[in-house]
C-alpha positions in Angstrom: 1.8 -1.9 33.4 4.5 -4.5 32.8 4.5 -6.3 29.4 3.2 -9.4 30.1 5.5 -12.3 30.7 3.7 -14.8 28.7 0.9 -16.6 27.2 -0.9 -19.8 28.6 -2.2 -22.3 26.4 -6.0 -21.2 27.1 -4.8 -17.8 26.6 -3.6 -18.4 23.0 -6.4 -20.6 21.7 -9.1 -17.7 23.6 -7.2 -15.7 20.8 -7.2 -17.6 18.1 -10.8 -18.7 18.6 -12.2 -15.1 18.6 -9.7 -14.2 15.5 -11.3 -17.5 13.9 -14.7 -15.6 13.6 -13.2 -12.9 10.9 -10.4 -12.7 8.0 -7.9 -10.7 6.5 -5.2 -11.2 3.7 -3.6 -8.1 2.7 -1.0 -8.9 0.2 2.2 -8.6 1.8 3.2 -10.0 5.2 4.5 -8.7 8.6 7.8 -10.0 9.1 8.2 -12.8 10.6 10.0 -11.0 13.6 7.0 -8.8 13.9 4.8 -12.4 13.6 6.2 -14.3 16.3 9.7 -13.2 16.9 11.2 -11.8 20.2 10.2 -14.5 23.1 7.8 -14.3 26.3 9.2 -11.3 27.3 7.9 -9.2 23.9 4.5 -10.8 23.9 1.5 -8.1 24.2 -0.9 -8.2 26.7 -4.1 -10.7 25.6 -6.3 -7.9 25.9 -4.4 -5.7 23.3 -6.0 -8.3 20.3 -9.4 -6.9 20.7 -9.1 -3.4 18.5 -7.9 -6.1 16.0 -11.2 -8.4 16.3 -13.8 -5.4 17.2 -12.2 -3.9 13.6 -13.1 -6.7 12.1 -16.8 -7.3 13.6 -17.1 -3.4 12.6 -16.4 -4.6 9.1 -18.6 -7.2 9.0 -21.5 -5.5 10.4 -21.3 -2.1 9.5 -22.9 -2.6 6.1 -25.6 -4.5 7.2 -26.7 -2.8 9.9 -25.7 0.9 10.3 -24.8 1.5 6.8 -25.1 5.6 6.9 -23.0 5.5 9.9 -20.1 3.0 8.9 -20.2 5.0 5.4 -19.1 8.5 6.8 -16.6 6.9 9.9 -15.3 3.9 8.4 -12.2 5.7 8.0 -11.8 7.6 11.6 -12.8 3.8 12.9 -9.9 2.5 11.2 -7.3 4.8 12.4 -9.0 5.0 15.9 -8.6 1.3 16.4 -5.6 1.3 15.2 -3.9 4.3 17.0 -4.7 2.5 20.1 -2.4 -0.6 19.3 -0.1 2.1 17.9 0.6 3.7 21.2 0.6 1.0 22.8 3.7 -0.6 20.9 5.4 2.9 20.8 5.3 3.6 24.4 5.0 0.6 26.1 7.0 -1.9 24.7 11.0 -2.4 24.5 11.1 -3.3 20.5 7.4 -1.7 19.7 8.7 1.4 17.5 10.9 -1.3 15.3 7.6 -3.6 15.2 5.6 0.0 14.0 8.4 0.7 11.4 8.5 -2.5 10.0 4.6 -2.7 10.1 4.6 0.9 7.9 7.6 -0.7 5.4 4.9 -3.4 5.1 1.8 -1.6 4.7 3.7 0.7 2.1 4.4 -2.3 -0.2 1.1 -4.1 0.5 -0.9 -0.7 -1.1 2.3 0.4 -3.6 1.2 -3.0 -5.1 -2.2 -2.9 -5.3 -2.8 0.9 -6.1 -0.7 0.6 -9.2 -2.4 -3.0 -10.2 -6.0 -1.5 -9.8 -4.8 1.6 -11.9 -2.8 0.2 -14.6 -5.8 -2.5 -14.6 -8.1 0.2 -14.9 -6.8 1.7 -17.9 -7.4 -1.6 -19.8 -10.8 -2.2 -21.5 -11.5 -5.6 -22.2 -15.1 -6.5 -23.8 -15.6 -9.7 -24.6 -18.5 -10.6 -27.5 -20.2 -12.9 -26.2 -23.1 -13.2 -23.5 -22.6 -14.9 -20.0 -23.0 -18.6 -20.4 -22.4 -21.5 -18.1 -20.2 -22.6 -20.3 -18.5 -18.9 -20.9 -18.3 -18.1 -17.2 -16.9 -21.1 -16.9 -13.8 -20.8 -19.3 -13.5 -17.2 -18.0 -12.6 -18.1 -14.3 -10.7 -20.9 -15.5 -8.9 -18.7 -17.6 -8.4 -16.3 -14.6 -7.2 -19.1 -12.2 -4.1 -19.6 -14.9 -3.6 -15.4 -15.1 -3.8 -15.4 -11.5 -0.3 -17.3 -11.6 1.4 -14.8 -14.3 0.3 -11.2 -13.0 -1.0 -12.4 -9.6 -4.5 -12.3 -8.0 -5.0 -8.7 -8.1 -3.9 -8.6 -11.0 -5.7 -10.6 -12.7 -9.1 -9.9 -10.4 -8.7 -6.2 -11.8 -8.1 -7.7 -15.4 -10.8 -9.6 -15.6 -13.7 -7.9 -12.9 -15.6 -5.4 -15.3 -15.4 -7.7 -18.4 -17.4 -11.0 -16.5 -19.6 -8.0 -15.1 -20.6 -6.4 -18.2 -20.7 -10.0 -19.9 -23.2 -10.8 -17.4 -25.1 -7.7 -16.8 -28.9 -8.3 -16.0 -28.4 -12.1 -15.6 -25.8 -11.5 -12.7 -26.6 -13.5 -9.3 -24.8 -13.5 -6.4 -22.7 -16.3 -7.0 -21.4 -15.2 -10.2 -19.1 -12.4 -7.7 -19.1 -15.1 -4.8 -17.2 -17.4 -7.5 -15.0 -14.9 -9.0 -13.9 -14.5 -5.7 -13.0 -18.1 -5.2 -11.3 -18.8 -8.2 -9.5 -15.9 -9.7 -9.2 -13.7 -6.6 -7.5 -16.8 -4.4 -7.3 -20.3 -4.9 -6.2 -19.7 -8.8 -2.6 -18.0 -7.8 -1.6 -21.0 -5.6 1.4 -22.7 -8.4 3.6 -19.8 -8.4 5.6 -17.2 -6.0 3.6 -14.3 -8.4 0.1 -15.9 -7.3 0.4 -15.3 -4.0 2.3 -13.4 -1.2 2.8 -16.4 0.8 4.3 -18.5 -1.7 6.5 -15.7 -2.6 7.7 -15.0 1.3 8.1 -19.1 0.9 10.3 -18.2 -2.4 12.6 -15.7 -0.7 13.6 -17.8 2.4 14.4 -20.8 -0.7 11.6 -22.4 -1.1 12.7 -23.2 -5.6 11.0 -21.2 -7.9 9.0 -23.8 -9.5 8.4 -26.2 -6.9 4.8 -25.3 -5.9 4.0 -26.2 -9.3 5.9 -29.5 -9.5 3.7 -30.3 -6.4 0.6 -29.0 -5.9 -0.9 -28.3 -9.6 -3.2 -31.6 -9.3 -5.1 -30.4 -6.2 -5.1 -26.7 -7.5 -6.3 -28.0 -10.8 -9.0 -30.4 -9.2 -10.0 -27.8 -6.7 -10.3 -25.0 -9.8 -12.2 -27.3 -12.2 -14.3 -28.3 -9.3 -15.4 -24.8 -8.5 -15.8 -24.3 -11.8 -18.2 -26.6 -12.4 -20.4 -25.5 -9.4 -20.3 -22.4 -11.0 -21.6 -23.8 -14.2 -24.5 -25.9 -12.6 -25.4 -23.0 -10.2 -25.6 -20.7 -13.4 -27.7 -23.6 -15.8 -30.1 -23.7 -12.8 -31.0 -20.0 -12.3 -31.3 -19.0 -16.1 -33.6 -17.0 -16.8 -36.5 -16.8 -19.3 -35.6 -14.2 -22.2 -32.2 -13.6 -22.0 -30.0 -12.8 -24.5 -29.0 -15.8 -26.2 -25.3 -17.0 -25.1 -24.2 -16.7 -28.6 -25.1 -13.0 -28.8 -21.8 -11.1 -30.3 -22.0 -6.9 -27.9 -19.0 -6.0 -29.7 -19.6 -6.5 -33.3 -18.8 -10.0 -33.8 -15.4 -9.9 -32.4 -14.7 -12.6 -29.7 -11.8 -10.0 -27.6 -12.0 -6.4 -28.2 -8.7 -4.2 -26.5 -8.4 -0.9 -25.7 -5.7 0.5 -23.7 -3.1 -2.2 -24.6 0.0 -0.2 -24.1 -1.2 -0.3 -19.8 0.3 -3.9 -20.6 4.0 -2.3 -21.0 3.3 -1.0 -17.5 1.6 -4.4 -15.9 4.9 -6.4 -17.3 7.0 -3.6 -15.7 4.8 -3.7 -12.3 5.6 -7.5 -11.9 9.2 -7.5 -12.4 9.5 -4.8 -10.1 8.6 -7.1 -7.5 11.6 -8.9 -8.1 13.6 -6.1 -6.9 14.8 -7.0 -3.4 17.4 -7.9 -1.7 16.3 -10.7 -0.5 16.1 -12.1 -4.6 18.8 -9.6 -6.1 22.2 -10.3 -4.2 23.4 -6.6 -3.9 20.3 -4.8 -4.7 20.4 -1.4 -2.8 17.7 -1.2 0.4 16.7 2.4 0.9 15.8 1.3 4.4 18.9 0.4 5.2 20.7 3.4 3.3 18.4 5.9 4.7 16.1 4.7 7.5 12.7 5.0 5.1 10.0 2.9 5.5 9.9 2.1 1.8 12.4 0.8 -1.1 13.2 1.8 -4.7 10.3 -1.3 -5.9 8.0 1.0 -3.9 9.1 4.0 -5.8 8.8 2.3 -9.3 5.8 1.0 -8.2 4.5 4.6 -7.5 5.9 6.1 -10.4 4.3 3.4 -12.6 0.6 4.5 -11.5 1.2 7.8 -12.2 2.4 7.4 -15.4 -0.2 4.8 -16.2 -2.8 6.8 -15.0 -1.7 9.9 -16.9 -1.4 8.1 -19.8 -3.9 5.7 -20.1 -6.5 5.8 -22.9 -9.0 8.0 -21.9 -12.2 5.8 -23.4 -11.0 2.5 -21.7 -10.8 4.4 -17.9 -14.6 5.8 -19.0 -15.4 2.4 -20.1 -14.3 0.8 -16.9 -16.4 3.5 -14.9 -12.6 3.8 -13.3 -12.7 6.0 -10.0 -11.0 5.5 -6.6 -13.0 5.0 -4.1 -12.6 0.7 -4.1 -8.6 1.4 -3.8 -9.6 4.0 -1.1 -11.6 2.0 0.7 -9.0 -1.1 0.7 -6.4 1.4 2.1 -8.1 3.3 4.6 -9.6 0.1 6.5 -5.9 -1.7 6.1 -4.1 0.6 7.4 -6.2 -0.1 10.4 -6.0 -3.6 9.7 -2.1 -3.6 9.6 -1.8 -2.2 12.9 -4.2 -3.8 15.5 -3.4 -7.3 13.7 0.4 -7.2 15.2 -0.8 -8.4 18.8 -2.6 -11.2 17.3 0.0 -12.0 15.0 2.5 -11.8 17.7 0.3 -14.3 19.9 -0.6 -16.6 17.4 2.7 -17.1 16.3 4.4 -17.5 19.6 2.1 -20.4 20.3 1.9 -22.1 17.0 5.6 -21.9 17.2 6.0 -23.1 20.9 3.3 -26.5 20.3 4.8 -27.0 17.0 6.6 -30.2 18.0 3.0 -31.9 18.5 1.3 -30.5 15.5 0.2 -33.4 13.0 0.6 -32.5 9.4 -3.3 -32.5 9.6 -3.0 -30.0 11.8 -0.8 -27.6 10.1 -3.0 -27.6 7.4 -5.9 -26.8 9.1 -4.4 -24.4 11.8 -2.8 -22.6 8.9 -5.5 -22.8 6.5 -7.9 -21.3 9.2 -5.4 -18.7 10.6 -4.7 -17.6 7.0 -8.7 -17.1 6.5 -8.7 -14.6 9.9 -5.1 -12.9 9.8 -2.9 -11.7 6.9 -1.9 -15.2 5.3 1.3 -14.0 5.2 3.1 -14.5 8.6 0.6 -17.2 9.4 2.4 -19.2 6.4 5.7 -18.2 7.7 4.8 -19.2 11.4 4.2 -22.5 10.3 7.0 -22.6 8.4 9.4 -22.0 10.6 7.7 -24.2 13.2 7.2 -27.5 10.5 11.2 -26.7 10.2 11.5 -27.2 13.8 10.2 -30.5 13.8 13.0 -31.8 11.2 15.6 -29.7 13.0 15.5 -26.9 10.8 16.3 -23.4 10.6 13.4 -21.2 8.6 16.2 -18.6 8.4 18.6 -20.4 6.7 17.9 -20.6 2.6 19.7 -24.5 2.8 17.5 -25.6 5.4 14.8 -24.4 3.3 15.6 -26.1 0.0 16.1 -29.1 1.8 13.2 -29.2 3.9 11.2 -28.1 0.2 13.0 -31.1 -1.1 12.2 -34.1 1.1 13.6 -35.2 4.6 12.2 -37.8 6.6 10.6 -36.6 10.1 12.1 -37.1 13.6 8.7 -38.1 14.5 8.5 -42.4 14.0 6.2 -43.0 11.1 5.7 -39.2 10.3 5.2 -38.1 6.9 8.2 -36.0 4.4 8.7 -32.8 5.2 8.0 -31.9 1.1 4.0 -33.0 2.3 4.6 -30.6 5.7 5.3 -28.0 3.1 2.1 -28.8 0.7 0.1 -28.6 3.3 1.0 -24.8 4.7 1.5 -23.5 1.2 -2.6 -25.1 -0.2 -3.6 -24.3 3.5 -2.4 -20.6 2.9 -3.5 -19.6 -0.1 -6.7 -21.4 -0.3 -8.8 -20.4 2.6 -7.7 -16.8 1.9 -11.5 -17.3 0.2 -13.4 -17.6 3.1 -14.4 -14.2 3.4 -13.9 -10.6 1.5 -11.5 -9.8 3.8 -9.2 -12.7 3.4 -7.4 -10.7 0.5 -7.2 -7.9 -0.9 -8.5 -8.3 -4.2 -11.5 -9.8 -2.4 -12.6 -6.5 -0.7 -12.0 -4.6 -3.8 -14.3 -7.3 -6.3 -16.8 -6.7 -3.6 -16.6 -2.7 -4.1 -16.3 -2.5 -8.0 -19.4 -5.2 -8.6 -21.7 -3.0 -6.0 -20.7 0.2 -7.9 -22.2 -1.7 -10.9 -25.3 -2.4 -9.3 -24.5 -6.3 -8.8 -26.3 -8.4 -6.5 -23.5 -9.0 -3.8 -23.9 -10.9 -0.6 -23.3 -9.5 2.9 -20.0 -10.2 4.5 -22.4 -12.8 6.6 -24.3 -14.1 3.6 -21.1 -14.7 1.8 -19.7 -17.4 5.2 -22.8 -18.5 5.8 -24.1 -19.5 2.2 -21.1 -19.9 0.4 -17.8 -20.4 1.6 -19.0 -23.2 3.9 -21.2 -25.5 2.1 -19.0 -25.0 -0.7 -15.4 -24.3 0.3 -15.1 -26.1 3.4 -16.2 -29.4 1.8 -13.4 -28.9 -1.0 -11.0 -28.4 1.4 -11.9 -30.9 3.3 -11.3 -33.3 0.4 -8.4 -32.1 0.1 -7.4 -32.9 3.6 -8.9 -36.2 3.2 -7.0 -37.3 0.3 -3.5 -35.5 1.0 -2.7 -35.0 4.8 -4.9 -37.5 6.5 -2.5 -40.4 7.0 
């Protein structure tokens, strides 16, 4: 069979609609050549999407309705699904082995990253003396929104987990995890390239450091405090009678208690490695261009760091914690799967949203990159829409000039368009944000899920949490923020 010459319209949107129904957000991207990249002529077949969507259906499902069986398989599943799209792009397309290695370069960052945060995390014991409050599970996430930027969402989602569990702990409801998701585990790393993988793709094609917090810390701020204060009325209304009072002091009196504090050494270490990359470092050696590997000397610090963390960490904060490896296991045994049968989609999406770009509102970017983000990594969908809002001011999304300016302000060729500076708001909010509407719209979402059901919290199904939370609550929020910043 032929590699299909193109994509129609209907086609594309058939796609995107059944992708629509599901989420991921692993950490680090595809490239953007493996997004959209290549023409008609390296486009997959239509039908080639659907390991990637029955993947995720299995994920949504299997928990709810043949537990025992998507307990013992979920792995094989993975791999199954996507060994299929594998073979596919290693014997049946003309650039599919380069798509598979640069898929495994990326997969190898994306779990080098959040192996060594969730170990290093876990060797840090963090009690906190006082009871879960409205008021206290309120400062907490806000407090988490702001880490979020410093050490990124992982990081701070595996900071800060156990602690608002055990602060919590027989008062917990299912919006107490639902929230923490929310804020700390998304919307809160949305002002820096640390937050969030897209924003730091968007920093290495020269998008300036700062300049997602110069422009977009009043809706992050208004969208965190807003959450937040859900949070607090949600938790006021389902007190219940007898608790603990909120003033109650579990650790002797002390507001903060630490154990395992060196594990910082290693977290401060474990961001700057990220740093290390060509693509920031002018010179910096690539081991997969030396060599041909499919990961880099960051990876290899990153490894070595867990180790050494691991090995070292105190041994009554890892007890504390309940530490074990089965959430990390889980995360990379069903992305691996993930990583592979999303390529196709990726690949069609992109093509499209690239090709209609020229008659895509600001309105629309937002929303088609918001929504995208919330069912494919968030990742390339950012970078899709990046290079296609750069079209539309005559732009290259490969050149770091074109970039900067574009980040700086240009007025459209479109008559009574908007700046390109509100083009670029819009994808970067759009990406990070929605990355919340379901556990599988990042990484640190599928792994909160994990450690609160090891502790016995009451967690929502992957339907429960669309259906009862992320749409009467999210959707609303962003949809003020639409209202008040892209709909012109």
């Amino acid at each position: 069979m032929k590699d299909r010459p193109g994509l129609t319209g209907r086609g594309a949107a058939v796609v995107a609609l059944l992708v629509s129904f599901l989420t991921i957000d692993p950490a680090v991207a595809l490239c953007s050549t493996a997004a959209g990249g290549g023409g008609h002529a390296s486009l997959p077949p239509v039908w080639l999407a659907v390991p990637f969507v029955l993947l995720l259906l299995m994920i949504a499902t299997g928990p709810l309705f043949y537990s025992r069986f998507w307990e013992h398989n979920y792995k094989r599943i993975s791999i199954a699904l996507g060994s299929v799209v594998a073979l596919w792009y290693g014997f049946r397309m003309a650039h599919g082995p380069h798509l598979l290695v640069n898929t495994l370069e990326e997969y190898l960052s994306f779990i080098s990253l959040i192996s060594a945060l969730f170990v290093v995390a876990g060797g840090i014991l963090i009690k906190i003396g006082r009871r879960g409050s409205p008021l206290v599970n309120g400062a907490l996430l806000f407090f988490g929104a702001i880490l979020a930027n410093m050490v990124g969402t992982t990081g701070a989602s595996m900071l800060l987990i156990r602690p608002y569990l055990r602060i919590n702990e027989g008062r917990l409801k299912a919006f107490h995890v639902v929230f923490f998701i929310f804020i700390v585990s998304n919307i809160g790393g949305g002002l820096t390239p640390i937050g969030d993988p897209p924003l730091f793709l968007g920093f290495l094609r020269g998008v300036p450091f700062f300049w997602v917090l110069s422009h977009v810390w009043l809706p992050w701020l208004v969208t965190v405090v807003a959450l937040c204060v859900i949070l607090m009325a949600l938790d006021f209304v389902s007190g219940k009678k007898g608790e603990p009072s909120a003033e109650a002091s579990p650790s002797g009196g002390r507001l903060i208690e630490l154990r395992g504090s060196k594990n910082f050494i290693y977290l401060v270490l474990l961001i700057g490695s990220v740093f290390l990359d060509p693509a920031v470092i002018h010179g910096f050696p690539s081991l997969q261009e030396l060599f041909g590997l499919p990961f880099g000397i960051r990876e290899l610090i990153m490894a070595v760091i867990a180790v050494v963390a691991y090995k070292t960490s105190d041994k009554e904060a890892l007890a504390g914690n309940e530490f074990n490896f089965e959430p990390i296991k889980e995360v990379g045994f069903l992305f691996i799967g993930i990583f592979a049968t999303m390529i196709p989609a990726l690949q069609l999406i992109g093509s499209y949203a690239q090709e209609h770009a020229a008659g895509f509102s600001v309105s629309r970017f937002y929303w088609a990159t918001g929504i995208l983000s919330g069912v494919l990594d968030n990742a390339p969908t950012y970078l899709n829409f990046l290079a296609g809002s750069l079209g539309k001011f005559g732009l290259d999304s490969g050149v770091t000039a074109d970039v900067a300016r574009f980040a700086y302000g240009m007025d459209s060729l479109v008559p009574g368009d908007v700046s390109s500076t509100v083009y670029l708001m819009a994808i970067s909010i759009a990406s990070v944000f929605f990355g919340a509407l379901t556990y599988i719209g990042n990484a640190p979402n599928f792994m909160v899920k994990n450690i609160a059901e090891q502790a016995e919290a009451d967690v929502p199904s992957f339907v429960d949490y669309i259906f009862r939370y992320s749409v009467p609550v999210l959707l609303p929020v962003f949809a003020g923020i639409w209202f008040f910043l892209f709909n012109r």
